[in-house]
Structures are given as structure tokens and as C-alpha cells.
VOGUNU-232491 format. One record per residue (C-alpha): residue in three letters; residue number from 1; y, z, x. Coordinates in steps of 0.25 Angstrom, whole numbers, padded with zeros to 4 digits. Layout:
<rs>
+-----+-----+-------+-------+-------+
|   r |   k |    yy |    zz |    xx |
+-----+-----+-------+-------+-------+
| ALA | NUM |     Y |     Z |     X |
...
+-----+-----+-------+-------+-------+
</rs>
This chain:
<rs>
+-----+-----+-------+-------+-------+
|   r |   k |    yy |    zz |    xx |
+-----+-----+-------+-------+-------+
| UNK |   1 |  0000 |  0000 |  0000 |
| UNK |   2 |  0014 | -0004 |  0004 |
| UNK |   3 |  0022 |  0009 |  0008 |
| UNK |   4 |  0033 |  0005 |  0001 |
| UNK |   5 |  0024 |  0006 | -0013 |
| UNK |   6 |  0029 |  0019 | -0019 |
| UNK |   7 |  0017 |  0031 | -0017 |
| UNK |   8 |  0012 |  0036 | -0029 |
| UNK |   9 |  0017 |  0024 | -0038 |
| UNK |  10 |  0007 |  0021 | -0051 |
| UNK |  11 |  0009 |  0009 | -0051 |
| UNK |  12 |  0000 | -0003 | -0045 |
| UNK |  13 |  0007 | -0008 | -0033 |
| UNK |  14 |  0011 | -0021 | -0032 |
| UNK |  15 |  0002 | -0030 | -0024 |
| UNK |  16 |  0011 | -0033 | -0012 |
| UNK |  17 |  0011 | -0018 | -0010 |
| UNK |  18 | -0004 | -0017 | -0009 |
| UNK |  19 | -0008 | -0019 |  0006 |
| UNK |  20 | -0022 | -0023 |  0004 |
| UNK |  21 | -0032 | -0017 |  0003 |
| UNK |  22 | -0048 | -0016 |  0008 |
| UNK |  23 | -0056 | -0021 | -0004 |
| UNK |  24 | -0071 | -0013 | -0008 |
| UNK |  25 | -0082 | -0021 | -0009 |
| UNK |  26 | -0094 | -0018 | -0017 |
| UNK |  27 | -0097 | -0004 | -0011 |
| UNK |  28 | -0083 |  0001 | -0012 |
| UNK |  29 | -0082 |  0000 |  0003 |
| UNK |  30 | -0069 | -0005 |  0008 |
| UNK |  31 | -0070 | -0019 |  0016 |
| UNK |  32 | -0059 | -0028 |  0024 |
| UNK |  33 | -0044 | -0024 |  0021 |
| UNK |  34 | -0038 | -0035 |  0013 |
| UNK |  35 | -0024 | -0037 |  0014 |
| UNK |  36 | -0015 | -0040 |  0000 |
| UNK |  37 | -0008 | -0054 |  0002 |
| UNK |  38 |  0003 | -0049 | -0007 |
| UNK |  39 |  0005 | -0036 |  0002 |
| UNK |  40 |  0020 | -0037 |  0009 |
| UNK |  41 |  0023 | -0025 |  0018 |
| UNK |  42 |  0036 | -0019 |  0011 |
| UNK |  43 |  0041 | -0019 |  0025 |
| UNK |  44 |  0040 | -0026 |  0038 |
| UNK |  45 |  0034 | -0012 |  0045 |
| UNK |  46 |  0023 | -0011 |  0036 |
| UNK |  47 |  0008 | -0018 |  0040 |
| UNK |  48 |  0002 | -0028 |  0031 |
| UNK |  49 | -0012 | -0023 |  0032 |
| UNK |  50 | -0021 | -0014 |  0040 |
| UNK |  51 | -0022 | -0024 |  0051 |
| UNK |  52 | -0006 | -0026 |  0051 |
| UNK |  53 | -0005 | -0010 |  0053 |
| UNK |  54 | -0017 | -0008 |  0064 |
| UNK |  55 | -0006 | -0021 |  0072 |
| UNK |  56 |  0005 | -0013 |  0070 |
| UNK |  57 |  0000 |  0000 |  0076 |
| UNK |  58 | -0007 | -0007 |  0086 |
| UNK |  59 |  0007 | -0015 |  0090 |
| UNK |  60 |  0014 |  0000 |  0090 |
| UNK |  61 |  0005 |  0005 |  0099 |
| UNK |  62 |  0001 |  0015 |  0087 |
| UNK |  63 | -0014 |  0012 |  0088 |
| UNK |  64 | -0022 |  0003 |  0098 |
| UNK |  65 | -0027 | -0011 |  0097 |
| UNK |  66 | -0039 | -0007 |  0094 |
| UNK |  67 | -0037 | -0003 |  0079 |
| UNK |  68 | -0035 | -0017 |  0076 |
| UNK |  69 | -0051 | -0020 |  0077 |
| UNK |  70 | -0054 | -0012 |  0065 |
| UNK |  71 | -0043 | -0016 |  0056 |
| UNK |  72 | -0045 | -0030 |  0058 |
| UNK |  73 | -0059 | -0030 |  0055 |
| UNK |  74 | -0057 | -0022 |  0040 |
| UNK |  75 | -0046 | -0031 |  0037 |
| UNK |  76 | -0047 | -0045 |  0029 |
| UNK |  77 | -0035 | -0057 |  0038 |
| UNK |  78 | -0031 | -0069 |  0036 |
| UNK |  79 | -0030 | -0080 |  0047 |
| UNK |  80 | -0021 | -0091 |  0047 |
| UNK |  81 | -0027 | -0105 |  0046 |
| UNK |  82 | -0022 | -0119 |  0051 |
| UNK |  83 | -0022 | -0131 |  0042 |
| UNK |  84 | -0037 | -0133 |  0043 |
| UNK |  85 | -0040 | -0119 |  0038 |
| UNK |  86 | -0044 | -0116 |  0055 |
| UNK |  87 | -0037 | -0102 |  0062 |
| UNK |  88 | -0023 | -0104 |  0064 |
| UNK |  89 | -0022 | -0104 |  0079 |
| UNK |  90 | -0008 | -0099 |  0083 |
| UNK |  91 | -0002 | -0094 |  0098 |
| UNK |  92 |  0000 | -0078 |  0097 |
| UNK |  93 |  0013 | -0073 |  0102 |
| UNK |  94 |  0005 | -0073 |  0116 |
| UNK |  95 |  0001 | -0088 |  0117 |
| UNK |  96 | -0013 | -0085 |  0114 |
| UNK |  97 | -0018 | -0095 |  0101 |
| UNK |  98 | -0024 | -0085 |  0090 |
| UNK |  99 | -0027 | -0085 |  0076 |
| UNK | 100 | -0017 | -0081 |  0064 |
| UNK | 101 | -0022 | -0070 |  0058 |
| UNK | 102 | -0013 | -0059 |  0049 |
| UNK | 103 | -0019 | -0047 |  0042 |
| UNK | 104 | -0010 | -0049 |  0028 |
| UNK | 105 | -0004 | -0059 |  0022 |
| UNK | 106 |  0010 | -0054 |  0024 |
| UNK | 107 |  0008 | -0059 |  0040 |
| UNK | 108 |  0006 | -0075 |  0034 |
| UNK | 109 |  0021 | -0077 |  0033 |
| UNK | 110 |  0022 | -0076 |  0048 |
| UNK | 111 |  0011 | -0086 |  0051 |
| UNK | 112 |  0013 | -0101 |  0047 |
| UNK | 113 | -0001 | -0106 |  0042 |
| UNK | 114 | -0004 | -0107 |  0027 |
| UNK | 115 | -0020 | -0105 |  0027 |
| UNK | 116 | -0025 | -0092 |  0028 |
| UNK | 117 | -0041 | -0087 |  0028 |
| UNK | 118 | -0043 | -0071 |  0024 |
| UNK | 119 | -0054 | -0067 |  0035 |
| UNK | 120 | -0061 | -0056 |  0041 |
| UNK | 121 | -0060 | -0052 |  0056 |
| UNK | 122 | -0075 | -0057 |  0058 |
| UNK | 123 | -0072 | -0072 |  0052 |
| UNK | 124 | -0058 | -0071 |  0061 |
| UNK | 125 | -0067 | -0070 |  0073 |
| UNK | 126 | -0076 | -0081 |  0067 |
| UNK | 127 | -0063 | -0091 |  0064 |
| UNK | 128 | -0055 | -0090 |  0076 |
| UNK | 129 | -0056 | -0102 |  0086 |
| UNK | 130 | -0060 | -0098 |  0100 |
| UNK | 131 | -0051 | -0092 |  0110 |
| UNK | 132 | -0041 | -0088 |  0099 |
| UNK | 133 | -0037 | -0075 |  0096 |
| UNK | 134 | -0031 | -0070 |  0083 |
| UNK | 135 | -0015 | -0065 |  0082 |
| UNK | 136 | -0013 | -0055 |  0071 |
| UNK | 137 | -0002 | -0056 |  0061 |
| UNK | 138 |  0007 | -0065 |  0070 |
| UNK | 139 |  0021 | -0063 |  0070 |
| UNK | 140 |  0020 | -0048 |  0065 |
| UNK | 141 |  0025 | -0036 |  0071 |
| UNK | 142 |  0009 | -0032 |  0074 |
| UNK | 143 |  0003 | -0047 |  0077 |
| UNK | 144 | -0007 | -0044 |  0087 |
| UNK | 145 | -0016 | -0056 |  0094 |
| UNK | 146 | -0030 | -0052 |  0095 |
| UNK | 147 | -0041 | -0055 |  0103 |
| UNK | 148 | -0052 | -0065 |  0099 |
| UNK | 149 | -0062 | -0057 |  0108 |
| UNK | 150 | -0057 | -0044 |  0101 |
| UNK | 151 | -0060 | -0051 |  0086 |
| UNK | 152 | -0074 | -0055 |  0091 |
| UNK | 153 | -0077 | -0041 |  0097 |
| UNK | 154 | -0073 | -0034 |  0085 |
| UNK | 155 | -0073 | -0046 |  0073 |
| UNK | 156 | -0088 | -0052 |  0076 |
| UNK | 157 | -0091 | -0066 |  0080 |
+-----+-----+-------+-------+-------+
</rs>
């Protein structure tokens, strides 16, 4: 829930307050974290997701990069795609050609493809061309690049 969303307000909340949110399956255990396409932070400071949050500590220095691994992997992401429905293959900041991937659809604004794909971390790993690496949410506060070897390791494949 957005902070911003009164505590102890009766009413529903609006859609774009609602973060996301991990849906139950069949056993009412919780799976991936799903983010809400309509959620819009209701200010710039705030994380889109749980992924956006873990980047943002990491960047602070709060927490180390090594609560990124975890997060990741509970979390549902969507990667950019080119006009042939292949990864989008884009230099980070660094020079170094990775796929676009964000973790809400709040980041898309910031990253000029149209197609996008909802996928796991273990179907990531399986998609990315090799010797490409991923950059996380580029052009936000928190973009991070991350390894390939680092997905494989952790992802599968």
C-alpha cells in the first residue's frame, strides 16, 4: 500500500495505491510478487516494488548486494523486447550490452521499447543472448547491471 493512503481508511483503495501484491495459489501458500501495472508511487522516493526497494537499499549502502538474489527470485519482471519479440539489447551506463528489465510498470516510461513479456528470473536466465548481462530499471535512482553468471548461479539454467 502506498503511504500516502490514509491508515485506518474503510474504504477499498484505489487501484494505483495498491503496490502489488503476491498472489495464493491453490494451498494458500504465497508465490511470486506480482506488481500492479496501475500502482504510481505518490512520490518519486517511494519503491515501485519489493525488488525497487531491496535496489535502493543496496545503492544506500543500507543493505548489501547480496539481498538482491532473493527478491528477485519471489518476484514476477518484465523485460523489454525488440520488434521481433527478442530481448532488448541496450548498453548500460558502463558500456556493457544487457537486457531491459524493470521490476513495475512505472519504470517503462523510461525505457523506449513498446513490447514487453512478464517472466520469472528462471525464464530470464533462459532468454538472455549470450555474454549479455541484465540492467535493472534503467534510468532510475536504483538501476543496477547485473551479472549473467550471478543469474545463472542463483536463477537456474
Amino acid at each position: 500500500m502506498d503511504p500516502a493512503w490514509p491508515p485506518g481508511d474503510e474504504r477499498p483503495p484505489p487501484s494505483e495505491a495498491v503496490v502489488g501484491g503476491w498472489l495464493l495459489d491453490d494451498g494458500g501458500e504465497p508465490g511470486r510478487f506480482h506488481p500492479n501495472p496501475d500502482y504510481q508511487p505518490s512520490a518519486s522516493d517511494l519503491p515501485t516494488d519489493p525488488v525497487d526497494a531491496a535496489l535502493r537499499l543496496i545503492v544506500t549502502g543500507t543493505v548489501d548486494v547480496d539481498a538482491l538474489m532473493p527478491t528477485l527470485l519471489d518476484a514476477m519482471v518484465d523485460i523489454a523486447l525488440d520488434e521481433h519479440d527478442r530481448p532488448a539489447v541496450a548498453p548500460a551506463p558502463d558500456g556493457v550490452p544487457c537486457v531491459l528489465v524493470v521490476t513495475a510498470t512505472a519504470h517503462r516510461e523510461r525505457v523506449a521499447v513498446e513490447r514487453w513479456r512478464q517472466t520469472t528470473l528462471p525464464e530470464l536466465v533462459d532468454l538472455l543472448p549470450e555474454g549479455v548481462d541484465i540492467l535493472l530499471n534503467p534510468g532510475s535512482p536504483a538501476s543496477m547491471r547485473v551479472l549473467r553468471e550471478a543469474l545463472e548461479r542463483e536463477g537456474g539454467s
